[in-house]
C-alpha positions as CSV (number, residue, x, y, z in Angstrom):
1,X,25.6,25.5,-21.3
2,X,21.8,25.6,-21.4
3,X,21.9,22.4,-23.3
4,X,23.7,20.5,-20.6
5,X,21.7,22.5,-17.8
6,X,18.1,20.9,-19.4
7,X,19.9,17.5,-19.7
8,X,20.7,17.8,-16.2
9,X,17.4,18.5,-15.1
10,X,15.4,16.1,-17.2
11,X,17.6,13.8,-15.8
12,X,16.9,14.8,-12.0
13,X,13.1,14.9,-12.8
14,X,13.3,11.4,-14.5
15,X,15.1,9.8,-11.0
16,X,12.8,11.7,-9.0
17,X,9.6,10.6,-10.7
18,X,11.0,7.1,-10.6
19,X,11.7,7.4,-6.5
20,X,8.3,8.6,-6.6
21,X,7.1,5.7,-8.2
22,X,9.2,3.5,-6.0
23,X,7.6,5.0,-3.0
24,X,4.5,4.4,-4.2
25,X,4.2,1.2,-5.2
26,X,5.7,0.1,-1.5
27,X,2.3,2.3,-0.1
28,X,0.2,0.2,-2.4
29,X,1.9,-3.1,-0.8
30,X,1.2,-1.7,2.3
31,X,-2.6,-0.7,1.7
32,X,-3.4,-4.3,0.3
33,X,-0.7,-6.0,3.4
34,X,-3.6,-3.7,5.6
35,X,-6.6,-4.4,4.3
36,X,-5.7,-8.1,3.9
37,X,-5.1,-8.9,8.0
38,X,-8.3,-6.6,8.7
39,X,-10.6,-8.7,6.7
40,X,-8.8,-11.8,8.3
41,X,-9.5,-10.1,11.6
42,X,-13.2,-9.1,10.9
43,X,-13.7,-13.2,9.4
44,X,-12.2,-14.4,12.6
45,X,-14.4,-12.6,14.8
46,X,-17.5,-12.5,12.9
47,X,-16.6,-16.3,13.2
48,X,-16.4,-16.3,17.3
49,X,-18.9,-14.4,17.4
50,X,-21.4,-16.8,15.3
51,X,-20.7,-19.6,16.9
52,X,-20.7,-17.9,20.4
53,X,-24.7,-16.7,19.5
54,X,-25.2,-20.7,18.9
55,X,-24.0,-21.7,22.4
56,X,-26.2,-19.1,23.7
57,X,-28.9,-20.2,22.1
């Protein structure tokens, strides 16, 4: 009986640990998805705004 209940729960921890993992490694995707269209934002207007200073000038 105890046998089977530790199976059970090394069994449970081991799918929850790989949900976990799962989850996580779809937040990492996320964070580099993120941080990839900000810098493409911040390059496009650092851009305008370089060659808008020109025309000024």
């Amino acid at each position: 009986m105890t046998l089977n209940k530790s199976k059970g729960l090394n069994v449970g921890s081991f799918i929850n640990s790989h949900s976990r993992k799962r989850i996580y490694d779809l937040h990492k995707v996320y964070e580099t998805i993120k941080t990839d269209i900000i810098i493409k934002i911040y390059t496009v207007i650092s851009s305008t705004e370089s060659s808008g200073n020109k025309t000024l000038i």
